[in-house]
C-alpha positions as CSV (number, residue, x, y, z in Angstrom):
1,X,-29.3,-28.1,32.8
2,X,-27.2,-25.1,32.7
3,X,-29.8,-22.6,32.8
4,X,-29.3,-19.0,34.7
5,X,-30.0,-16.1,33.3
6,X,-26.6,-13.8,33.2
7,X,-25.9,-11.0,35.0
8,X,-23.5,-9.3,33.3
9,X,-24.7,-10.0,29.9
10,X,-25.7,-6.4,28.8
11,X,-22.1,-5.4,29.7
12,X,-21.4,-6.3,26.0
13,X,-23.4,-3.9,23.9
14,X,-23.1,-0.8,26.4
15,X,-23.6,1.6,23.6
16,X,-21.8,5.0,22.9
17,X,-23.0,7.5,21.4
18,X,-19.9,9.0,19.9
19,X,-21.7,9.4,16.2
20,X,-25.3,9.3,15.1
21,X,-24.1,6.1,13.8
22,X,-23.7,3.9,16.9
23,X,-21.7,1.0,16.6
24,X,-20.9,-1.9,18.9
25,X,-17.0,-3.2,19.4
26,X,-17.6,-6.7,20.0
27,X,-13.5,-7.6,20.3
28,X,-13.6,-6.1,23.5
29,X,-16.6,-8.0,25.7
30,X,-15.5,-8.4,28.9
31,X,-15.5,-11.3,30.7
32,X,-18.6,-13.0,32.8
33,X,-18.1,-12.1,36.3
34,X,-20.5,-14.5,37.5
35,X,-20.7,-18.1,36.7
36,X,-24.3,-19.2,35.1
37,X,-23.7,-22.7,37.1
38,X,-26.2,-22.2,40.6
39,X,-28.0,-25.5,39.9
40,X,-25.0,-27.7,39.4
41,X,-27.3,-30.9,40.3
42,X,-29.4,-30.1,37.2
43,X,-26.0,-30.6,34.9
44,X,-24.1,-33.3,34.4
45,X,-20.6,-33.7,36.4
46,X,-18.9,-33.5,32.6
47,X,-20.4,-30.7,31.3
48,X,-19.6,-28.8,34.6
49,X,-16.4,-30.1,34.3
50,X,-15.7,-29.0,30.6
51,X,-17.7,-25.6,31.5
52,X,-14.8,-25.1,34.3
53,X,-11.8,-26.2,31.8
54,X,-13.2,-23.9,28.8
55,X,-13.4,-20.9,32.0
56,X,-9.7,-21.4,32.6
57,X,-8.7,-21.2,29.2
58,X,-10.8,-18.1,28.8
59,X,-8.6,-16.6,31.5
60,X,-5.8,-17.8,29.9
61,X,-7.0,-16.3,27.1
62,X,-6.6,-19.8,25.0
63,X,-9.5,-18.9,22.8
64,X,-9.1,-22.3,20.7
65,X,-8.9,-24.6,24.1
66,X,-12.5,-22.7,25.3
67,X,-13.7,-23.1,22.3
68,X,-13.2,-27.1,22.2
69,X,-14.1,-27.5,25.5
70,X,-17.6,-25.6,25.3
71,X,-18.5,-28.0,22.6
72,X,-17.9,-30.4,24.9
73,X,-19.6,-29.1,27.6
74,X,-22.5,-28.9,24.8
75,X,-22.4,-32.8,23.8
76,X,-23.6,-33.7,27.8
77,X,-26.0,-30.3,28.1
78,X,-27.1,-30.0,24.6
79,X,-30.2,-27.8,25.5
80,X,-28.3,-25.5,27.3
81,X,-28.9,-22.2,25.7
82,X,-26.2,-20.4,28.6
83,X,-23.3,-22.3,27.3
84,X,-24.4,-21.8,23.4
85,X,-24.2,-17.4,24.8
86,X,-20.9,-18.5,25.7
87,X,-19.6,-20.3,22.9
88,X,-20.9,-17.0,20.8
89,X,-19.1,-14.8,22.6
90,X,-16.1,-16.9,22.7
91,X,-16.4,-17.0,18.8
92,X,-17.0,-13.5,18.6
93,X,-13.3,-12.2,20.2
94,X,-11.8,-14.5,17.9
95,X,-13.7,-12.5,14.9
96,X,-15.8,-15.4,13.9
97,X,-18.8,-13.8,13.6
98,X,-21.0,-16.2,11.3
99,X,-20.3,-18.9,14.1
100,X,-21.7,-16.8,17.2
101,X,-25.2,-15.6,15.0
102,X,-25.3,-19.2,13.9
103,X,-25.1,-20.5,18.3
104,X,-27.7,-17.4,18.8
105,X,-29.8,-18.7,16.7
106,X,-29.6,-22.3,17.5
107,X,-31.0,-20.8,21.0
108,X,-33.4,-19.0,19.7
109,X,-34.5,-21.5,17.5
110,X,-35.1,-24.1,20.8
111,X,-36.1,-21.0,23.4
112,X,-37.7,-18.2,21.7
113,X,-38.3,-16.3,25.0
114,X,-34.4,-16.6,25.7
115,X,-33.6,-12.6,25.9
116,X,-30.4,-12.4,25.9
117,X,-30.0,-14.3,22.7
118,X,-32.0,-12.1,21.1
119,X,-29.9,-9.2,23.1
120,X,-26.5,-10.8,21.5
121,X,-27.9,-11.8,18.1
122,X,-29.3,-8.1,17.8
123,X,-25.4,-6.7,18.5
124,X,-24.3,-8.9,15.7
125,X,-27.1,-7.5,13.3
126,X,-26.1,-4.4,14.0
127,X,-22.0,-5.0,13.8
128,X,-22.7,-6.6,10.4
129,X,-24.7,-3.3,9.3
130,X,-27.9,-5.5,9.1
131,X,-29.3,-2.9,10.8
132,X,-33.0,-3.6,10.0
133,X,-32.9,-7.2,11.4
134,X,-30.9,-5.9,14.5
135,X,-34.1,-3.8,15.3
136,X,-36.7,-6.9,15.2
137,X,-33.9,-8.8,17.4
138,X,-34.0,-5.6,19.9
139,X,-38.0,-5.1,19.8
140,X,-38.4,-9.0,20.5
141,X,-36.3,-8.5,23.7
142,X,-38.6,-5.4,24.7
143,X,-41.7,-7.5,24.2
144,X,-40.4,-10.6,26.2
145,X,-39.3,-8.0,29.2
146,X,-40.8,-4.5,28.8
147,X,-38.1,-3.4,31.2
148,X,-35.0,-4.1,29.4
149,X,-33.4,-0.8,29.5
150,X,-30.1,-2.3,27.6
151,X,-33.0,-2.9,24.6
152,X,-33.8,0.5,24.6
153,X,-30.8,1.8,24.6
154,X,-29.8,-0.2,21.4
155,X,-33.1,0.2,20.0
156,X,-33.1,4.0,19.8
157,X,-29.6,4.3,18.6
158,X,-30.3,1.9,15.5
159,X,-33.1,4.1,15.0
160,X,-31.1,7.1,14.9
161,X,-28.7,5.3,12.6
162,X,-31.8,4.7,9.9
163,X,-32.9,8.5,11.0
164,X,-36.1,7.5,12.1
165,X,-35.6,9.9,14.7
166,X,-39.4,9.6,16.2
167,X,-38.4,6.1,16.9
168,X,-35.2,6.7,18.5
169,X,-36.7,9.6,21.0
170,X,-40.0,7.1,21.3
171,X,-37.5,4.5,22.8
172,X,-35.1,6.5,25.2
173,X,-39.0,8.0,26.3
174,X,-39.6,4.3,27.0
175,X,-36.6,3.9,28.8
176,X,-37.0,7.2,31.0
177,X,-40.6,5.8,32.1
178,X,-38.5,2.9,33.5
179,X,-35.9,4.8,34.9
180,X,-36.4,8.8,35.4
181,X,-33.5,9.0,37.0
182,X,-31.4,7.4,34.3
183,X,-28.4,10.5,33.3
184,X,-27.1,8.0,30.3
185,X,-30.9,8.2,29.3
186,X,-31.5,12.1,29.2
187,X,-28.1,12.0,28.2
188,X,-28.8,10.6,25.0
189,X,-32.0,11.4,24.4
190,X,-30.4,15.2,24.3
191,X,-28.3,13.8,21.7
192,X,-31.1,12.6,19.5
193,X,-32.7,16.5,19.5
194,X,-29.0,17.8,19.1
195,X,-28.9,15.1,15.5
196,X,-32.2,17.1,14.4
197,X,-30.8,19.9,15.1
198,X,-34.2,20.8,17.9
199,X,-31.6,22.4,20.2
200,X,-33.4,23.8,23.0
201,X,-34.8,20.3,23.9
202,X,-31.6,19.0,23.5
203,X,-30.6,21.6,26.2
204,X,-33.2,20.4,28.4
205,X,-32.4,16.9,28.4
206,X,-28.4,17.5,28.8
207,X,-29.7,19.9,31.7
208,X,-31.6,16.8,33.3
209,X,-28.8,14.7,33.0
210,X,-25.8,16.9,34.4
211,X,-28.9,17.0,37.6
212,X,-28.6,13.4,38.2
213,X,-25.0,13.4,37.3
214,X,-22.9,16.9,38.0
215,X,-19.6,15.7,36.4
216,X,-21.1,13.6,33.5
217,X,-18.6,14.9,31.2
218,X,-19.7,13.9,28.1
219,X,-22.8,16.0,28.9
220,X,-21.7,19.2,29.9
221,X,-19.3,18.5,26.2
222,X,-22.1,18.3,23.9
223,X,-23.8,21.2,26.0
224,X,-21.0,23.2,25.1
225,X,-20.7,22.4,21.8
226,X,-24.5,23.4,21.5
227,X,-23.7,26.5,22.9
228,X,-21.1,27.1,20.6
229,X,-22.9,26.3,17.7
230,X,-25.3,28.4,18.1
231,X,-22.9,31.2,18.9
232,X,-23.5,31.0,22.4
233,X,-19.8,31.7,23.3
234,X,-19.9,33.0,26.8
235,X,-22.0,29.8,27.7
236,X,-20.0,27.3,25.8
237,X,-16.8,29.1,27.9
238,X,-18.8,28.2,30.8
239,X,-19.4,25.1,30.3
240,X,-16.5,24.0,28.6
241,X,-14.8,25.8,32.7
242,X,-16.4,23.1,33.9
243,X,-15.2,20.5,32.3
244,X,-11.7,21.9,33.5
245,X,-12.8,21.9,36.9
246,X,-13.7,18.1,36.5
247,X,-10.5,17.0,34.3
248,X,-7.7,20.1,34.1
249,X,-5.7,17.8,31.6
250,X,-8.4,17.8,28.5
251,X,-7.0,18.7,25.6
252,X,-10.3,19.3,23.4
253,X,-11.3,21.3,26.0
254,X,-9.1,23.3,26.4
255,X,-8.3,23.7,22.7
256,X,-11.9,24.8,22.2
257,X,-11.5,27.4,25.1
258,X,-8.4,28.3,23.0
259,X,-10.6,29.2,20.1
260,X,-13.3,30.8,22.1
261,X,-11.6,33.1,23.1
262,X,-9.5,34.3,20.7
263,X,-13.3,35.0,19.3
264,X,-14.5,36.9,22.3
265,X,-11.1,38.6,21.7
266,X,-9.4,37.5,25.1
267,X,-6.3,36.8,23.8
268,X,-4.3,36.7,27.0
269,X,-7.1,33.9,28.2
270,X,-6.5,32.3,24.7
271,X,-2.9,32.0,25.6
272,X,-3.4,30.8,29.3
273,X,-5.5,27.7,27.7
274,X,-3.1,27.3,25.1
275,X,-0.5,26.9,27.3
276,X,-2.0,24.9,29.8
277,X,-2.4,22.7,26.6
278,X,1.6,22.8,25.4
279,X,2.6,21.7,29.1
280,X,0.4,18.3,28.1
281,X,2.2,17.7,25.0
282,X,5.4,19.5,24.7
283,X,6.4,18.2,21.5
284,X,2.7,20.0,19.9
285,X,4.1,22.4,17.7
286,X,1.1,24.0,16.3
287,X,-0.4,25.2,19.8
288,X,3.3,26.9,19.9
289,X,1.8,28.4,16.4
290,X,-1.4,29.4,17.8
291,X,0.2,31.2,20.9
292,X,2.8,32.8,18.7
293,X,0.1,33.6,16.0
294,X,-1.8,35.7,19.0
295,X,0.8,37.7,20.0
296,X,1.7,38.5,16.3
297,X,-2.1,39.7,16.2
298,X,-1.6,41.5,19.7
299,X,1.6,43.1,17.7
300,X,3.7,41.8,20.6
301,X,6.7,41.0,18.0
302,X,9.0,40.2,20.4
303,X,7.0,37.3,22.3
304,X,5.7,36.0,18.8
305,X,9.5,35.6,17.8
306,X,10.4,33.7,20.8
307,X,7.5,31.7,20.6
308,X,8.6,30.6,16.9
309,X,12.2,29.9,18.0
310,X,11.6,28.0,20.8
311,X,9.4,25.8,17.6
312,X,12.5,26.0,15.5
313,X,15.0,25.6,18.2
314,X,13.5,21.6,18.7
315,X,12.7,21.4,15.0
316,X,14.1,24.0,12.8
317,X,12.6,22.3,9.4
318,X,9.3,23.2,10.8
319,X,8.2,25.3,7.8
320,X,5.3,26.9,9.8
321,X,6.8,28.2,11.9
322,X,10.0,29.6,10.1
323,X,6.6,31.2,7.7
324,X,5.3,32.8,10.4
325,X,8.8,33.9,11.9
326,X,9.4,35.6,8.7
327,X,5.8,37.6,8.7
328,X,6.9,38.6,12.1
329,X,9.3,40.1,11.0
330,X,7.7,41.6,7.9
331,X,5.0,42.9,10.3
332,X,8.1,44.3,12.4
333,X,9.2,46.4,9.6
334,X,12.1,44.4,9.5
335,X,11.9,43.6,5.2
336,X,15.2,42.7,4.9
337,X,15.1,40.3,7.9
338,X,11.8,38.7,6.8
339,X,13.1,38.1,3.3
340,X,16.1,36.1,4.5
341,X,13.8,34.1,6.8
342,X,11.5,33.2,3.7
343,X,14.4,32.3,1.8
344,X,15.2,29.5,4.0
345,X,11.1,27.8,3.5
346,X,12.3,25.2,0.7
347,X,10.8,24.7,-2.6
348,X,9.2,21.3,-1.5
349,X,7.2,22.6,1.4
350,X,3.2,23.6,1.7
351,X,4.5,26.8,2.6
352,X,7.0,28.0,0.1
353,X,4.3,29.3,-2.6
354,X,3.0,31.5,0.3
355,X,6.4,32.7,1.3
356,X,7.5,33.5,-2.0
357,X,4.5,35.7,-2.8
358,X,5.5,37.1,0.6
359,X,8.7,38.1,-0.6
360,X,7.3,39.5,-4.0
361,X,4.7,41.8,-1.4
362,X,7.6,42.9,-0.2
363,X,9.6,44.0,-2.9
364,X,6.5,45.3,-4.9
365,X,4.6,47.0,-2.8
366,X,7.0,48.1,0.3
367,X,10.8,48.1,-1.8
368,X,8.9,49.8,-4.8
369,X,11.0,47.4,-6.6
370,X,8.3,45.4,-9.6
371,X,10.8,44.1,-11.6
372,X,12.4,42.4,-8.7
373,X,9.4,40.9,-7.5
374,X,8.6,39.2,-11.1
375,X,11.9,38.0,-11.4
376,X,11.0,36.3,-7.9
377,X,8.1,35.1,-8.2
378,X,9.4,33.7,-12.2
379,X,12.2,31.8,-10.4
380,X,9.9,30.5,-7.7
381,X,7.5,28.8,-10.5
382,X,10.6,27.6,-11.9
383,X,11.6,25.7,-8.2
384,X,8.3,24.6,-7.6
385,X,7.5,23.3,-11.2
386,X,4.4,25.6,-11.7
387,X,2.1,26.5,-8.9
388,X,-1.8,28.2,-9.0
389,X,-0.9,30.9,-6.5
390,X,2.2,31.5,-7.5
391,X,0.9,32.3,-11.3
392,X,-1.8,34.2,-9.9
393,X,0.3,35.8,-8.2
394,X,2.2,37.0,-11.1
395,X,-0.3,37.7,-13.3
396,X,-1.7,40.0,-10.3
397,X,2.1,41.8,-10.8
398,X,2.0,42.3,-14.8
399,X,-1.9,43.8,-14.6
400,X,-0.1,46.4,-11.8
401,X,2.2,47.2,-15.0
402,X,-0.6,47.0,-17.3
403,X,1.4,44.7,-19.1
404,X,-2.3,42.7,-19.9
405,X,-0.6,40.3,-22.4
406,X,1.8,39.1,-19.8
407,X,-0.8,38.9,-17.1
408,X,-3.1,36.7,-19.4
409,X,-0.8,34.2,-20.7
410,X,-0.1,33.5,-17.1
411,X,-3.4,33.5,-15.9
412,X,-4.1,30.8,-18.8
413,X,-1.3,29.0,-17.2
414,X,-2.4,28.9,-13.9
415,X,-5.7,27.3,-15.6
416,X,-3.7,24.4,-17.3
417,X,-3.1,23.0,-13.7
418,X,-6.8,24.0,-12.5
419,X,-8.9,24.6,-15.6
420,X,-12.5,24.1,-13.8
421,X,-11.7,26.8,-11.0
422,X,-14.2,29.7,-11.5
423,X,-12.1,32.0,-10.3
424,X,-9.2,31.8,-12.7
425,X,-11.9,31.8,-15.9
426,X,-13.6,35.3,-14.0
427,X,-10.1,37.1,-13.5
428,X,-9.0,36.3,-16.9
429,X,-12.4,37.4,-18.5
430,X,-11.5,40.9,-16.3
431,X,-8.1,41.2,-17.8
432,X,-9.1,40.4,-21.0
433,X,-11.5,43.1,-20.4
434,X,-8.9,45.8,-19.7
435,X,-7.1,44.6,-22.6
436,X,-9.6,45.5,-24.5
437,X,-11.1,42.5,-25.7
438,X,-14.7,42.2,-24.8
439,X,-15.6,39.7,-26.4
440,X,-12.9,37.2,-24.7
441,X,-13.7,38.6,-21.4
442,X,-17.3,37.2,-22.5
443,X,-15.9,34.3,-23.7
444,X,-14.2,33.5,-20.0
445,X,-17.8,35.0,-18.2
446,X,-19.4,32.1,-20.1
447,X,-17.1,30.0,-19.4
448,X,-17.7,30.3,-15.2
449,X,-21.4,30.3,-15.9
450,X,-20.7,27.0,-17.3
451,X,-19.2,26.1,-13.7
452,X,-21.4,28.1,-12.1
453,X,-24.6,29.3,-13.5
454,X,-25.8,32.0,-10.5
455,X,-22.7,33.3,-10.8
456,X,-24.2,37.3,-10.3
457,X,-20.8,38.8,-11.3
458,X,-20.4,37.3,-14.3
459,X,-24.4,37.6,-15.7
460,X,-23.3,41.5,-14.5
461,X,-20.6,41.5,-16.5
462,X,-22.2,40.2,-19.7
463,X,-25.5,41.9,-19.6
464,X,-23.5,44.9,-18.8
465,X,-21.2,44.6,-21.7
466,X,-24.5,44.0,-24.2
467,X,-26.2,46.9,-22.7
468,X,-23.0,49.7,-22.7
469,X,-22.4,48.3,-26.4
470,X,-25.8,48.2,-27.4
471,X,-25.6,44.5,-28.4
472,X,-28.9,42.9,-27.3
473,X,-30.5,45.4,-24.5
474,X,-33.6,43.0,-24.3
475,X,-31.1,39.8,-22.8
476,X,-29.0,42.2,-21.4
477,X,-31.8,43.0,-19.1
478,X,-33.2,39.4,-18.5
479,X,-29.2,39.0,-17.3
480,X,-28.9,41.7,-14.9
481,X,-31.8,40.7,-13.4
482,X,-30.9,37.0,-13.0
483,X,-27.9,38.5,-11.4
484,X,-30.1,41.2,-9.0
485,X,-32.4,37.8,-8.3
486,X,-29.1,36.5,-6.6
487,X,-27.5,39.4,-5.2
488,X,-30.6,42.5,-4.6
489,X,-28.5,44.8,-2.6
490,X,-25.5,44.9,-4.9
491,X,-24.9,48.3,-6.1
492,X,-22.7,47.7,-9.2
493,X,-25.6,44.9,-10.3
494,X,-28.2,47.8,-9.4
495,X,-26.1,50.5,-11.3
496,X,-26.2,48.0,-14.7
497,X,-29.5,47.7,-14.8
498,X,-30.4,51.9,-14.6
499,X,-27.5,51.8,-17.2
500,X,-29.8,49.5,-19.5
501,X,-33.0,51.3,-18.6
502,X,-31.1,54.5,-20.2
503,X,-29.8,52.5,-23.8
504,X,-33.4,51.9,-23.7
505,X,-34.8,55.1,-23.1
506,X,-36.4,54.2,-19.9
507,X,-35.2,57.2,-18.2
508,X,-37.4,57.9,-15.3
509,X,-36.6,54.0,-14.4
510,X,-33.1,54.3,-15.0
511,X,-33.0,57.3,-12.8
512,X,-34.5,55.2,-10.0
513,X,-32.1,52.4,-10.2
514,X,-29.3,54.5,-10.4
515,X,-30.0,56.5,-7.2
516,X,-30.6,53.2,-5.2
517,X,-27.0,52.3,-6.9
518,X,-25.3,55.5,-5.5
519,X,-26.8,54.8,-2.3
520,X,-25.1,51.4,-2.3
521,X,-21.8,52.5,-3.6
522,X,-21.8,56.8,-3.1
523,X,-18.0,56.5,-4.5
524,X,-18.0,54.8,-7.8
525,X,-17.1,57.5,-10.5
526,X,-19.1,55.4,-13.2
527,X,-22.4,55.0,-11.4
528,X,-22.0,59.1,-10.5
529,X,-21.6,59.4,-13.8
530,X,-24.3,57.3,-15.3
531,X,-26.6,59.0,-12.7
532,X,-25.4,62.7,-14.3
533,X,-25.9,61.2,-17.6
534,X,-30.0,59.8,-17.0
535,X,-30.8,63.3,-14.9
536,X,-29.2,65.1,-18.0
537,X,-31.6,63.0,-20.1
538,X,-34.4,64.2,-18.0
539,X,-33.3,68.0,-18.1
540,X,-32.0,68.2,-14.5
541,X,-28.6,70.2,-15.5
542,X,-28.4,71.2,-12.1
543,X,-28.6,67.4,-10.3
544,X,-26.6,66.0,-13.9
545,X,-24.0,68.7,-13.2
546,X,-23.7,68.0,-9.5
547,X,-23.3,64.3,-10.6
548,X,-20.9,64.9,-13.0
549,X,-18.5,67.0,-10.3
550,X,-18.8,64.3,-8.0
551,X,-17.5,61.5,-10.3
552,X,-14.7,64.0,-11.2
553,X,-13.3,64.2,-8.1
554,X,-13.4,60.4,-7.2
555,X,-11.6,59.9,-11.1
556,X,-9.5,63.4,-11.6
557,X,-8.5,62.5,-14.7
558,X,-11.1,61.6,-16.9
559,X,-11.4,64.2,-19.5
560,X,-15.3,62.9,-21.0
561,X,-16.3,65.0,-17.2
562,X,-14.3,67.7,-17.9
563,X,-16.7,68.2,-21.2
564,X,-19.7,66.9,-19.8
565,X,-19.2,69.6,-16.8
566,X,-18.1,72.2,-19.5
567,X,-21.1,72.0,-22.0
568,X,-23.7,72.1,-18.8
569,X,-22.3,75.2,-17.5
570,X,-22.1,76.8,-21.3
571,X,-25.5,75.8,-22.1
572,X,-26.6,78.2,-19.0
């Protein structure tokens, strides 16, 4: 009989944790090193023979020719349950999945102690997402041989895939009774506690494992990105040095580095890693971004636009780049230059709404020159064939004009291509609100409560609104503090609700409100104001008038202080 147990078996479902969700790749098995035949007298001289011929067809890789002659091996050693593991695995690098569970379980079926059928059947379960009957295959093996650390391996990352995380850690505990000294064990375990998020004995384990194994890389990676996570930057830099030290050439490495960096603000070690990472891959644009995009922020202008024209040099319809050239350049001082440079981003690239706002900044807000900028910005829409950012944008230019009609019909426009975007429906309520029309602005408030219903600003702005036009002070409250429930230490929130305290004659409250508002925001005109206004209530001319002086010189021109001021210093 061909019977031997096979030594290289568990080779086929070494698992990798690179997700929660482990999964095995059975295309790739490797091939038996060893042949199962050591008591050739027990087997026939044909089924050795057809054994052999199916062998050399494996290493031909003639998948259909092994195939035949396996069966054939199997009609003169019909009970052998090694050549039926064979046939399986034969069947399953030729995809035909179906016929390797069926041979698994015709050995099962005849040797129910047979542990690596249940091994192979149990990587099938699993590849098929039959995860559940994978697990029963896996515990059978662990309760025919105790020590089968391949079982546990499989075992606890099926159970990680189901998240019965208890059962996953229980398993690789198993398997580190075994074998202490297993590093793929701690390994993994530590990546069980990193899933639930119990980091410190995630640490521990990873610790354990880089012990047994100094340059387990995969290790000293997931103990960085611990480290990272929880904003441990100096140790994930550490760490991730390591790594280097092991393997100078990887690339997530050293992109992470990159980024830590530029957080610990070490820009010129940012740059060093980012390098190291453009001499990899020359032809990786955006680390040329990232380095120029550092220097811009370093104001090194002249190092940023060489950086972007060696980019534009190799591929000068990079769009990115030619963006970021042009802010350079804007940054510079250099308007004229960065204009031209924006020009060239064309109307079908991610970048030209941005560039084109660019260009309106410019001309509105450096050249002076409004009218330019709409005209800009109009003829950009026009190109693009209507754009959010770009009407935003717009309507942001018209309420700088106070032209409100303009700035609303554009805003509306901008919510024809978006129309659920909370934003949009608060800005508009706010211009419709300058213009004058309250009661649309409440409309649009509404409107993103609709969208989003703890929305703070916009219960402010309603409860607000009711209380200042003495509409319903009773929901106007319940409103304001819905919104203070969401946002407690907001000042203009805590300013509305003194203001509704006052309408209703609450004055000693409204006082108290409004003095923890002016705390929160000491240069807001209206909440100075308000304040005067409740301390005037309460006969404190003295603290109303100081109130009132204050909010006069944050708004110069508002001539109700002028009077309020006046009538408190006649009344002395």
């Amino acid at each position: 009989m061909l019977r031997n147990s096979i030594k290289y078996f568990s080779t086929l479902f070494i698992i990798i944790f690179v997700s929660s969700c482990a999964t095995v790749d059975l295309s790739k098995t490797p091939p038996l090193k060893e042949s199962p035949i050591t008591e050739a007298e027990k087997a026939t001289s044909l089924a050795y023979y057809h054994f052999s011929r199916a062998q050399l067809f494996e290493n031909e890789e003639k998948t259909d020719s092994a195939i035949e002659e396996y069966k054939l091996a199997l009609n003169y050693d019909t009970d052998s349950p090694v050549l039926r593991i064979y046939l399986a695995i034969i069947y399953i690098k030729k995809g035909l999945i179906q016929d390797a569970i069926h041979q698994c379980q015709s050995v099962i079926s005849s040797h129910p102690e047979y542990s690596p059928a249940h091994l192979l059947l149990g990587g099938l379960y699993s590849t098929t997402g039959n995860e559940h009957a994978a697990i029963n295959e896996y515990e059978t093996v662990v309760k025919i041989d105790p020590k089968s650390k391949e079982a546990y391996f499989f075992l606890s990352a099926l159970y990680l895939k189901v998240k019965e995380h208890e059962k996953s850690i229980s398993s690789l505990k198993r398997l580190l009774e075994i074998d202490p000294d297993s590093a793929m064990g701690n390994y993994y375990l530590g990546r069980v506690y990193a899933e639930i998020k119990f980091f410190k004995e995630a640490e521990k384990y990873y610790h354990k494992a880089l012990i047994l194994k100094p340059d387990f890389g995969a290790a000293l990676i997931e103990l960085g990105t611990i480290y990272e996570f929880q904003g441990e930057n100096k140790e994930a830099i550490e760490t991730y040095e390591k790594i280097l030290k092991i393997d100078p050439s990887d690339a997530s490495v050293l992109t992470r580095l990159g980024h830590l960096y530029i957080k610990q603000e070490k820009p010129d070690k940012a740059i060093e890693k980012f390098e190291m990472l453009k001499k990899l891959d020359i032809n990786n644009k955006d680390v040329g971004i990232k380095i120029g995009l550092i220097y811009l922020e370093q104001k090194k202008y002249e190092e940023a636009i060489k950086e972007f024209n060696l980019i534009l040099g190799v591929d000068p319809d990079f769009h990115k780049a030619r963006h970021y050239l042009a802010v350079v350049y804007e940054e510079k001082g250099e308007l004229e230059r960065a204009i031209e440079e924006f020009k060239k981003v064309p109307s079908d690239s991610d970048f030209f709404p941005d560039s084109q706002i660019n260009i309106g900044y410019i001309l509105e807000g450096k050249q002076k020159n409004s009218k330019k900028a709409i005209e800009v910005i109009k003829e950009a829409i026009e190109k693009k064939g209507g754009d959010v950012k770009l009407y935003e944008f717009l309507a942001s230019l018209f309420e700088k004009n106070r032209d409100y009609e303009n700035s609303i019909e554009t805003l509306k426009k901008a919510l024809e291509l978006k129309p659920d975007d909370i934003n949009l429906h608060y800005n508009l309520g706010i211009l419709y609100d300058k213009a004058g029309n309250i009661e649309k602005g409440i409309e649009e408030m509404r409107e993103v409560l609709k969208l989003d219903p703890k929305n703070a600003n916009a219960l402010n702005y309603i409860g607000y609104n009711y209380a200042d036009k003495d509409i319903d002070l009773d929901e106007a409250e319940r409103l304001i503090k819905k919104a203070l429930e969401i946002k407690s230490e907001d000042g203009y929130i805590t300013d509305s609700l003194g203001w509704v305290y006052y309408k209703k004659g609450k004055i000693d409250e409204a006082i108290k409100e409004l003095e923890k508002a002016i705390k929160l925001v000491p240069k807001d005109p209206i909440i100075a104001e308000h304040l005067g206004d409740a301390y005037l209530k309460n006969s404190k001319k003295d603290r109303a008038l100081a109130m009132y002086e204050k909010a006069l010189k944050l708004d110069p021109d508002k001539k109700l202080l002028k009077e309020k001021i006046k009538m408190i210093k006649e009344s002395k």
